[in-house]
DRENPA-3360 file (N, C-alpha, C; in nm, 2 decimals, always signed):
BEGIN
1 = XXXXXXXX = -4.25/+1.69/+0.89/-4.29/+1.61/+0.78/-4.36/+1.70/+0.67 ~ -4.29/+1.69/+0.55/-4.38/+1.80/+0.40/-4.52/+1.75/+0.41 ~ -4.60/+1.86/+0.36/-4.76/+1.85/+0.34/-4.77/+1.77/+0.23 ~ -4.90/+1.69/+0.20/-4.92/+1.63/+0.11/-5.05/+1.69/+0.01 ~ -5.02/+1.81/+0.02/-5.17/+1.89/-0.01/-5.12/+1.93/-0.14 ~ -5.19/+1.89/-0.25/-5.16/+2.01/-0.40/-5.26/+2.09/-0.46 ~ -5.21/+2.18/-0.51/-5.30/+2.25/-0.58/-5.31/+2.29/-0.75 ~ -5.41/+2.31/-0.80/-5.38/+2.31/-0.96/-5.32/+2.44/-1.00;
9 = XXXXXXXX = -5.22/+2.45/-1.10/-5.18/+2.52/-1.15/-5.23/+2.58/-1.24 ~ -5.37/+2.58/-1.26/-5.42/+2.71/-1.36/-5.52/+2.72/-1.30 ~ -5.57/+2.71/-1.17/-5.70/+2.80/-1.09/-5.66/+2.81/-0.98 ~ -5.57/+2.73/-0.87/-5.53/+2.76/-0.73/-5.64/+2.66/-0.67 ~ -5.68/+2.60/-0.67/-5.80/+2.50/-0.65/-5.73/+2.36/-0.58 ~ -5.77/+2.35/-0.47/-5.67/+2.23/-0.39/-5.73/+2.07/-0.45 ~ -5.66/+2.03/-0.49/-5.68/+1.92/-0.51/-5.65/+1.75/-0.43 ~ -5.70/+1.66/-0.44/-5.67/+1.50/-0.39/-5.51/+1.47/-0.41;
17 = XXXXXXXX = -5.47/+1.38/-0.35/-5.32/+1.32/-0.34/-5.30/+1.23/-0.47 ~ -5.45/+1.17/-0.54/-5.48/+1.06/-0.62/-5.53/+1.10/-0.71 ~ -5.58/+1.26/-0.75/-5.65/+1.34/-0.86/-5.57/+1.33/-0.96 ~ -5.57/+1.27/-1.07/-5.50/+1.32/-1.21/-5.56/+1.46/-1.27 ~ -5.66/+1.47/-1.23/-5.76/+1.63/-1.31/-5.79/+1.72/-1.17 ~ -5.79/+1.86/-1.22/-5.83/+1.94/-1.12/-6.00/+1.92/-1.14 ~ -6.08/+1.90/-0.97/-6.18/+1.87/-1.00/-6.28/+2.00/-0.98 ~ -6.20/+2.12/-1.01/-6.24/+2.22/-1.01/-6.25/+2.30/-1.21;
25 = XXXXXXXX = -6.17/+2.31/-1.23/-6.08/+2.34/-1.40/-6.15/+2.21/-1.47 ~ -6.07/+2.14/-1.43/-6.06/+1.99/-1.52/-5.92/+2.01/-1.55 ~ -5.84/+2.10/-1.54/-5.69/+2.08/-1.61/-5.64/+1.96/-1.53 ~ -5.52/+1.92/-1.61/-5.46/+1.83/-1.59/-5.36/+1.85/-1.46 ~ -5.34/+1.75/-1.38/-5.25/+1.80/-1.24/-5.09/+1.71/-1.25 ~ -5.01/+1.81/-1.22/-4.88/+1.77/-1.20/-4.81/+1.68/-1.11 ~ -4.77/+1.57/-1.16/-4.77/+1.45/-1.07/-4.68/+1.55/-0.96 ~ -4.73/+1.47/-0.77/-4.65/+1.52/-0.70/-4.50/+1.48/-0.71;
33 = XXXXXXXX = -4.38/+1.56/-0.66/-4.27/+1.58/-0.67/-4.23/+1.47/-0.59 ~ -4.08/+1.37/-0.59/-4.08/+1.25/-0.52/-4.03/+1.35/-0.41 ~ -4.08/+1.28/-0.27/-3.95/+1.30/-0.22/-3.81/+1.31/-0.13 ~ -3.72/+1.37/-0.19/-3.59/+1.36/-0.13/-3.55/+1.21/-0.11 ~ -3.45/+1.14/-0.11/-3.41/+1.02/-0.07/-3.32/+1.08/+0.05 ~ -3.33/+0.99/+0.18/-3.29/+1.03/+0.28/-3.08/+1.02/+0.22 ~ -3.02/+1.08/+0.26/-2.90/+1.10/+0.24/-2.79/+0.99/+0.30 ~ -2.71/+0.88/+0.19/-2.66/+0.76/+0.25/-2.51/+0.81/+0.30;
41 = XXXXXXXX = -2.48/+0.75/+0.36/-2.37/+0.79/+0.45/-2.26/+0.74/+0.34 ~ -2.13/+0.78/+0.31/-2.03/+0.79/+0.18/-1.98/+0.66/+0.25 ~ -1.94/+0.58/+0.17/-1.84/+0.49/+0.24/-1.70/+0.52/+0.28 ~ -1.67/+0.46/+0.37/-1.51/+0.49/+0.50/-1.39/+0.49/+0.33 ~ -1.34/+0.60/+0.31/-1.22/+0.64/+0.28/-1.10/+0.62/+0.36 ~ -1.00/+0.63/+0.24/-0.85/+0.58/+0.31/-0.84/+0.70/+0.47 ~ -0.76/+0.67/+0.52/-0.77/+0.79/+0.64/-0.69/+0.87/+0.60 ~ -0.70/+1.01/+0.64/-0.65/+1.14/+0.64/-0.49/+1.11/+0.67;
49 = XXXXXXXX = -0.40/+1.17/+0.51/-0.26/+1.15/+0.55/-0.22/+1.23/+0.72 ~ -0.12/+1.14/+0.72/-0.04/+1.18/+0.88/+0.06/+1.27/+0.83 ~ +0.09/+1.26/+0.73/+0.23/+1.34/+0.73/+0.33/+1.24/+0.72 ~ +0.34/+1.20/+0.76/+0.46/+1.09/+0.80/+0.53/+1.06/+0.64 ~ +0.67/+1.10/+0.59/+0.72/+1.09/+0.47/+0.83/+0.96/+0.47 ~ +0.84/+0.90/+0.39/+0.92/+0.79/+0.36/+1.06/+0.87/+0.32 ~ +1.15/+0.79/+0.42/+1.31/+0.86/+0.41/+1.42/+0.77/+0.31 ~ +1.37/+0.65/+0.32/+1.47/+0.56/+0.24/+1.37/+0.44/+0.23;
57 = XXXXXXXX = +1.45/+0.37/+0.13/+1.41/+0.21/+0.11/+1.53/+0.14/+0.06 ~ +1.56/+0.01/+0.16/+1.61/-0.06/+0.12/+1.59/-0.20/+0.12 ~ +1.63/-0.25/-0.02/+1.56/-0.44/-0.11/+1.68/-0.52/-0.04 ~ +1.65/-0.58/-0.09/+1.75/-0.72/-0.10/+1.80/-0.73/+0.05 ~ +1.69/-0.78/+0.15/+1.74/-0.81/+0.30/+1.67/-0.91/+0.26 ~ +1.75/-0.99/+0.37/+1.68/-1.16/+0.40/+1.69/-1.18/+0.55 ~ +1.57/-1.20/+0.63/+1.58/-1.21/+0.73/+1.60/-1.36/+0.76 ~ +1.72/-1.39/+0.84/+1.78/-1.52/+0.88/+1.69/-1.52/+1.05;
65 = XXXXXXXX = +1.62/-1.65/+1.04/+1.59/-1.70/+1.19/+1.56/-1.83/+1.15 ~ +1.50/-1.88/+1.29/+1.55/-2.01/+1.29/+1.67/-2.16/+1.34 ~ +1.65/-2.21/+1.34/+1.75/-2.33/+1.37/+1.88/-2.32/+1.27 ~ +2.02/-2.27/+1.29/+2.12/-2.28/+1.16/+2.09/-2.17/+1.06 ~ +2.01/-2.03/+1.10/+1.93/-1.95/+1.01/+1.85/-2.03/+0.93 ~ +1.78/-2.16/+0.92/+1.70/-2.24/+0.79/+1.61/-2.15/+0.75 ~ +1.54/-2.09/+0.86/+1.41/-2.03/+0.78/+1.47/-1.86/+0.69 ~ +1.47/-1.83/+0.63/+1.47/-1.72/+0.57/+1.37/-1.69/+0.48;
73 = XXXXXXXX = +1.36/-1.53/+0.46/+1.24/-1.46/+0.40/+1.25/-1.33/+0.35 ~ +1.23/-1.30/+0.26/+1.29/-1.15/+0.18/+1.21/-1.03/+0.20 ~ +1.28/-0.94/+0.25/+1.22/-0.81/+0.38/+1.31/-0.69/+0.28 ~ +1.21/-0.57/+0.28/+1.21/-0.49/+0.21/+1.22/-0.39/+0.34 ~ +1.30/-0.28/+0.35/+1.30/-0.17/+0.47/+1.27/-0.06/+0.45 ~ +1.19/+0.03/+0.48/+1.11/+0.12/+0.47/+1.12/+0.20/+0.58 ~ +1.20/+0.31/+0.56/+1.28/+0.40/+0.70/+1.18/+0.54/+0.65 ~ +1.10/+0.56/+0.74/+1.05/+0.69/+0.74/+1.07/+0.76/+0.89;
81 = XXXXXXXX = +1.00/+0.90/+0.88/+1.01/+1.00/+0.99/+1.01/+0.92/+1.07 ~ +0.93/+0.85/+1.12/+0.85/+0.82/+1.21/+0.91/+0.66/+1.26 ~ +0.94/+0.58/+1.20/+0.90/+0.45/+1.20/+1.01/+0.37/+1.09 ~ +1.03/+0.23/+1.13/+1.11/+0.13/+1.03/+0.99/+0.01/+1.03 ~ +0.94/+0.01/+0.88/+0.88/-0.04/+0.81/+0.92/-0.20/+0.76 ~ +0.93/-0.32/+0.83/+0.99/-0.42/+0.70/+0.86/-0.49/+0.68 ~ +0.88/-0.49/+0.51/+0.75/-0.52/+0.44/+0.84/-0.65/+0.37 ~ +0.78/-0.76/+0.37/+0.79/-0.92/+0.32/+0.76/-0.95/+0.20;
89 = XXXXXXXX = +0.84/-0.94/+0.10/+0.83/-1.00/-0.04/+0.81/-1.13/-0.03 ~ +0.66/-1.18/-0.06/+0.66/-1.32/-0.09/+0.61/-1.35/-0.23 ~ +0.64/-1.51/-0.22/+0.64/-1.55/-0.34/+0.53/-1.55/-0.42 ~ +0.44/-1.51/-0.37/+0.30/-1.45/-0.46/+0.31/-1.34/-0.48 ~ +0.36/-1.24/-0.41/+0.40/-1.13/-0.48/+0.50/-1.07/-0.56 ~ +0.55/-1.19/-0.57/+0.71/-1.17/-0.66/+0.57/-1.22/-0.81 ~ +0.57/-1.32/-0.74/+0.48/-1.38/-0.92/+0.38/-1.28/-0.99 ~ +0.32/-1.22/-0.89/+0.21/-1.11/-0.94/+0.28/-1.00/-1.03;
97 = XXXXXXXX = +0.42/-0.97/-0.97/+0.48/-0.89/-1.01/+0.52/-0.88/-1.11 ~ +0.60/-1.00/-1.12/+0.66/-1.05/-1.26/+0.58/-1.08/-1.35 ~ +0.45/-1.14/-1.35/+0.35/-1.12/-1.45/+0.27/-1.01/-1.49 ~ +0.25/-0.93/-1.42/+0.22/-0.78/-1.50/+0.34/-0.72/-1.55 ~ +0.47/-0.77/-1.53/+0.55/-0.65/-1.62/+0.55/-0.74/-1.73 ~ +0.51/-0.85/-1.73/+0.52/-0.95/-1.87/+0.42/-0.87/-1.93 ~ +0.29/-0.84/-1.84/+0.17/-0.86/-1.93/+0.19/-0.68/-1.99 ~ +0.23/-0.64/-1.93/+0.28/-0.51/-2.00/+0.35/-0.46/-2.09;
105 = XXXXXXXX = +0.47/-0.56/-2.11/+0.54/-0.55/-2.19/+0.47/-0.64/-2.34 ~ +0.45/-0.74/-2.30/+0.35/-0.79/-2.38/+0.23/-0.66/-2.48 ~ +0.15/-0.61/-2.41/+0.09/-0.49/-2.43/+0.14/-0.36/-2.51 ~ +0.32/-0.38/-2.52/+0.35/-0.26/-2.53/+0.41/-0.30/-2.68 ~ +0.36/-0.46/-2.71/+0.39/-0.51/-2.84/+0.54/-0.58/-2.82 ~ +0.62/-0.57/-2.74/+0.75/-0.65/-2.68/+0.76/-0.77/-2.71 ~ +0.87/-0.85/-2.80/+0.89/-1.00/-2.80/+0.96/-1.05/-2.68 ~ +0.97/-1.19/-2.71/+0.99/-1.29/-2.65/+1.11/-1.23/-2.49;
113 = XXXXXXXX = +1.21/-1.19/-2.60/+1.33/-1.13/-2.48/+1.30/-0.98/-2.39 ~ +1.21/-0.92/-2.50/+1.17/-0.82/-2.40/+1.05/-0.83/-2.30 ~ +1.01/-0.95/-2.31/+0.92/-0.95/-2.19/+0.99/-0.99/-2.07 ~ +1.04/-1.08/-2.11/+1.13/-1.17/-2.06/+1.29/-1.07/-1.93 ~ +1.31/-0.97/-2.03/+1.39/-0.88/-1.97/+1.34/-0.81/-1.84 ~ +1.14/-0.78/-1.92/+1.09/-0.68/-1.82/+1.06/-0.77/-1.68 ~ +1.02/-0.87/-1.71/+1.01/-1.01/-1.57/+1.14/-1.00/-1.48 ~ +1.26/-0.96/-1.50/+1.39/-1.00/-1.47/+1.38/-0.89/-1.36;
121 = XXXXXXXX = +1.37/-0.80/-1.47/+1.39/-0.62/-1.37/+1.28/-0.60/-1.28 ~ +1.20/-0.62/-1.32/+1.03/-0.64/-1.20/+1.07/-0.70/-1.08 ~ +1.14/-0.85/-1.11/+1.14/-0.92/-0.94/+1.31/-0.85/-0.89 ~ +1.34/-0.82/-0.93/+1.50/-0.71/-0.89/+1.44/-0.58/-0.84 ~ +1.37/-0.56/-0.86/+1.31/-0.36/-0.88/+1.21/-0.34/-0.76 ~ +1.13/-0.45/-0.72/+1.03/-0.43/-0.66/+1.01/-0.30/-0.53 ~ +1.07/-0.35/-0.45/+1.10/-0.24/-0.34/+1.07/-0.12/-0.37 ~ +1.14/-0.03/-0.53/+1.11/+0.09/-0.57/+0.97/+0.17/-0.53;
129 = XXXXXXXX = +0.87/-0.03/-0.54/+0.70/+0.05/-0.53/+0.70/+0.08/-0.41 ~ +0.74/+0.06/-0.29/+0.72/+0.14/-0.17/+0.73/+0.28/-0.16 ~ +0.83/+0.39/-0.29/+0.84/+0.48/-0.31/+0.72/+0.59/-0.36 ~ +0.60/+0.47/-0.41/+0.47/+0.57/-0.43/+0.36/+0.53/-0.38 ~ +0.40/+0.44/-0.20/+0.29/+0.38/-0.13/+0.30/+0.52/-0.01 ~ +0.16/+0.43/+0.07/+0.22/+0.56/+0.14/+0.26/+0.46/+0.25 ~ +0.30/+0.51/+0.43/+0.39/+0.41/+0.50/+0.28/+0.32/+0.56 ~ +0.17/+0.37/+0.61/+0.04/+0.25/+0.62/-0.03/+0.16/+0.55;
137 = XXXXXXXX = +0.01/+0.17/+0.35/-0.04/+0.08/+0.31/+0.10/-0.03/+0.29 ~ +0.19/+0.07/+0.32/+0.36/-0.07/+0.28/+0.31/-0.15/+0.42 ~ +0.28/-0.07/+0.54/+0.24/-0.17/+0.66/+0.13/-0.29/+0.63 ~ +0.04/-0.27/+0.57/-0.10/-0.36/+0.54/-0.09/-0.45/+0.46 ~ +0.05/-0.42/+0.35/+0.04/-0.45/+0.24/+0.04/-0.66/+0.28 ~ +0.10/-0.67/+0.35/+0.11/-0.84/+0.34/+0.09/-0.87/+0.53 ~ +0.04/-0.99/+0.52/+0.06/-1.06/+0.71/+0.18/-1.05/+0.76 ~ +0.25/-1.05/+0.72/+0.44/-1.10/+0.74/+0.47/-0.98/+0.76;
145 = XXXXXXXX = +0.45/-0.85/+0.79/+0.46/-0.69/+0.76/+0.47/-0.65/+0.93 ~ +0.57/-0.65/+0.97/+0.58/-0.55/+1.10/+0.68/-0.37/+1.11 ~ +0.63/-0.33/+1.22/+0.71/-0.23/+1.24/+0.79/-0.16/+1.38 ~ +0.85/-0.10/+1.36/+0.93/-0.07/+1.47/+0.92/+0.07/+1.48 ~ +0.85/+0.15/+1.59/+0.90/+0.33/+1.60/+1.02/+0.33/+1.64 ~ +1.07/+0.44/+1.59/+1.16/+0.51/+1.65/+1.20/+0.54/+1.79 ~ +1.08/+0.54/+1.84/+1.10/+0.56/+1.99/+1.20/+0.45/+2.02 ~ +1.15/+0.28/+2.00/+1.19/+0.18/+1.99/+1.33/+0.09/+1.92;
153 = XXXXXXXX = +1.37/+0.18/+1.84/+1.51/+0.17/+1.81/+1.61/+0.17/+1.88 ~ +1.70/+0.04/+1.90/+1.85/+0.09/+2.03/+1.94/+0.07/+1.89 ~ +1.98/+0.11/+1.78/+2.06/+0.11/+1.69/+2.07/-0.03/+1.59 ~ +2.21/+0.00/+1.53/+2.20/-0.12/+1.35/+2.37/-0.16/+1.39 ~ +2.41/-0.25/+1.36/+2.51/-0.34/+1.31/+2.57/-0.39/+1.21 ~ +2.67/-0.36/+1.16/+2.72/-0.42/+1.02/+2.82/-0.49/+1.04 ~ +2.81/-0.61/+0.96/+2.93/-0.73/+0.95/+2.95/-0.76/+0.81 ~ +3.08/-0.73/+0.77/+3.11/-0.74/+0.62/+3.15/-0.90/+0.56;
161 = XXXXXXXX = +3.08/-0.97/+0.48/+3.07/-1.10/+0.47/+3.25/-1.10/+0.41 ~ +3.25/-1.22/+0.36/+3.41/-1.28/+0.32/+3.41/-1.40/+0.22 ~ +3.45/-1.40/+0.14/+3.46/-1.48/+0.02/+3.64/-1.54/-0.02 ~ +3.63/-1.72/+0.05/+3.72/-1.78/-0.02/+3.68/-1.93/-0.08 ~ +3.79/-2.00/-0.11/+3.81/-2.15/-0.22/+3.68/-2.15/-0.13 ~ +3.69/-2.19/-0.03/+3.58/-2.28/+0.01/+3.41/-2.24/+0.03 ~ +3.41/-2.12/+0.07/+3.32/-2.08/+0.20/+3.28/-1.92/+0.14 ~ +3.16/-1.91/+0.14/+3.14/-1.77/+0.11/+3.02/-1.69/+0.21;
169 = XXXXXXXX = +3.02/-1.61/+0.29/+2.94/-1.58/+0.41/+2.90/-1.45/+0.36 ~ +2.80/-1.38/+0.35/+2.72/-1.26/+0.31/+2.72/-1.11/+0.44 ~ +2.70/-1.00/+0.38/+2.69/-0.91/+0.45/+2.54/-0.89/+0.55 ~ +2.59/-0.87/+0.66/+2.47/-0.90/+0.74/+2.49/-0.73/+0.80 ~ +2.28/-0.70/+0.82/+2.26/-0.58/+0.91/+2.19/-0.64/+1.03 ~ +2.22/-0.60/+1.10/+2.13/-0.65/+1.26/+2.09/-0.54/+1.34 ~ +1.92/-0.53/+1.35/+1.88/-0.43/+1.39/+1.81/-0.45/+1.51 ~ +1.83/-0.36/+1.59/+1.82/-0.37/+1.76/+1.70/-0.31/+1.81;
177 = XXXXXXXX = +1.60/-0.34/+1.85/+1.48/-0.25/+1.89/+1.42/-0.32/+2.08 ~ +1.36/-0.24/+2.12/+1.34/-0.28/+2.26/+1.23/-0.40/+2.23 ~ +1.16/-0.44/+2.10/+1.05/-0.49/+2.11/+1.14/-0.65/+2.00 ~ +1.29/-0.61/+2.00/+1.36/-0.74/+1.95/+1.43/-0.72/+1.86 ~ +1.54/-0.83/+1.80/+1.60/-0.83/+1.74/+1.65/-0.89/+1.63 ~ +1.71/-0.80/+1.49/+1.66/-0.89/+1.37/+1.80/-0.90/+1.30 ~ +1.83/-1.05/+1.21/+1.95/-0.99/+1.13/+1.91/-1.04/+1.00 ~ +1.96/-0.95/+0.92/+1.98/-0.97/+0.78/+2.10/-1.00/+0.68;
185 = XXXXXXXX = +2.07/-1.12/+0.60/+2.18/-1.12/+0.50/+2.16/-1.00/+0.38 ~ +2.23/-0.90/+0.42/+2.27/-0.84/+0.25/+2.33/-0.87/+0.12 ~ +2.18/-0.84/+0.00/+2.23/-0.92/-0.08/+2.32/-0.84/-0.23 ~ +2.27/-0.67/-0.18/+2.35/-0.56/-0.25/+2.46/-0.48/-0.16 ~ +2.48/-0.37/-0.17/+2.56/-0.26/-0.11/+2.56/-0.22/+0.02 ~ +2.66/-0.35/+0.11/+2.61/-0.32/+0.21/+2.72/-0.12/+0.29 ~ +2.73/-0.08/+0.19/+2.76/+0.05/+0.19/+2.67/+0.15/+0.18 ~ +2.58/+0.09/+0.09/+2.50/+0.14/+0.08/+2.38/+0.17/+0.17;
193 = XXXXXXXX = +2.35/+0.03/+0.23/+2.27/+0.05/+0.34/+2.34/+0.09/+0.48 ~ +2.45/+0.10/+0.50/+2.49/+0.19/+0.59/+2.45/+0.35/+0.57 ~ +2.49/+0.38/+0.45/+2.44/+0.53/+0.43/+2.33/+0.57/+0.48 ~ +2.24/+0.46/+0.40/+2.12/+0.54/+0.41/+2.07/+0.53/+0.59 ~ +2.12/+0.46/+0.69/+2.06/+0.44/+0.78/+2.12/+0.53/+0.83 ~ +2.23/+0.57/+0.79/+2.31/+0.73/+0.85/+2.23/+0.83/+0.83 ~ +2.21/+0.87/+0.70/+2.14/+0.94/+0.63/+2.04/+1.02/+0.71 ~ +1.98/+0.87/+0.78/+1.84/+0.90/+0.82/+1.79/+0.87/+0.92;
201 = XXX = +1.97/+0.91/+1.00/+1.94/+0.97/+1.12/+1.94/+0.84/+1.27 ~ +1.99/+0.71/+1.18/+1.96/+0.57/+1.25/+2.10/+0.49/+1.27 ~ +2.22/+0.54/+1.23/+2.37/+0.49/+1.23/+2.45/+0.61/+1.27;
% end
């Protein structure tokens, strides 16, 4: 523990803890120095990247379960090193979405149809933002958000939908994992998502 002892600076003369005057001089005494504030611990930061790099993303999945497929829900895929990511676009986050590209476009001095445009392309585009998350916040990002390692992958399935007069059936991916299994209606290129699951090492 520091001394509480001072002394005057124009005779060397020890002075009281409570002396404003040296009672030696009379000079004036230098208030004592505060001190130190004990050192507060930083608050908990994001954790130390893994490394772990994002290989692909692909939008427009809808996962069909349920009774007759009824329940469905819009699943964004997120294929890294490590791991298959499906992150849940919900309808609060479609809205959130769509109103900052309003409010930005708005901001950027944009009328009526260009905000309007930027709202269109926002809830179409979304997924893109997975490309400057990293893969633990795309996991956190929503409740509805699970994942699958790689370890855990037994392969993907493609069924090319069919369109006549009557009946029109969509392109479905169905992905196989030891922890279950999921299918999706594709609602873009389902060529495309074949690729990429080739690509990356998973078809």
């Amino acid at each position: 523990m520091p001394s509480s002892s001072r002394f005057c600076s124009s005779c060397g003369a020890e002075a009281g803890a409570g002396d404003a005057f040296c009672t030696a001089c009379g000079a004036p005494l230098q208030a004592a120095a505060p001190e130190p504030a004990a050192p507060t611990p930083a608050p908990a930061g994001a954790p130390a990247a893994s490394g772990e790099e994002i290989l692909a993303v692909i939008g427009g999945l809808t996962l069909v379960a349920g009774f007759m497929g009824l329940k469905q829900k819009s699943y964004t895929l997120v294929i890294t090193d490590r791991r298959l990511i499906f992150a849940e676009l919900t309808k609060e986050k479609v809205t959130a979405t769509v109103n900052a590209a309003r409010d930005s476009a708005k901001a950027e001095g944009k009328g009526f149809f260009g905000q309007w445009g930027a709202q269109l392309k926002s809830s179409t585009s979304y997924s893109e933002a997975y490309w400057r998350m990293s893969p633990d916040a795309a996991l956190a990002e929503t409740p509805g958000n699970w994942a699958v390692e790689r370890s855990q992958y037994q392969g993907a399935k493609f069924r090319m939908g069919a369109t006549d007069e009557n009946t029109s059936t969509p392109d479905v991916l169905t992905i196989k994992a030891s922890t279950g299994k999921w299918k999706f209606n594709v609602s873009g290129s389902l060529g495309s998502v074949k690729k990429a699951l080739k690509e990356t090492g998973l078809a």
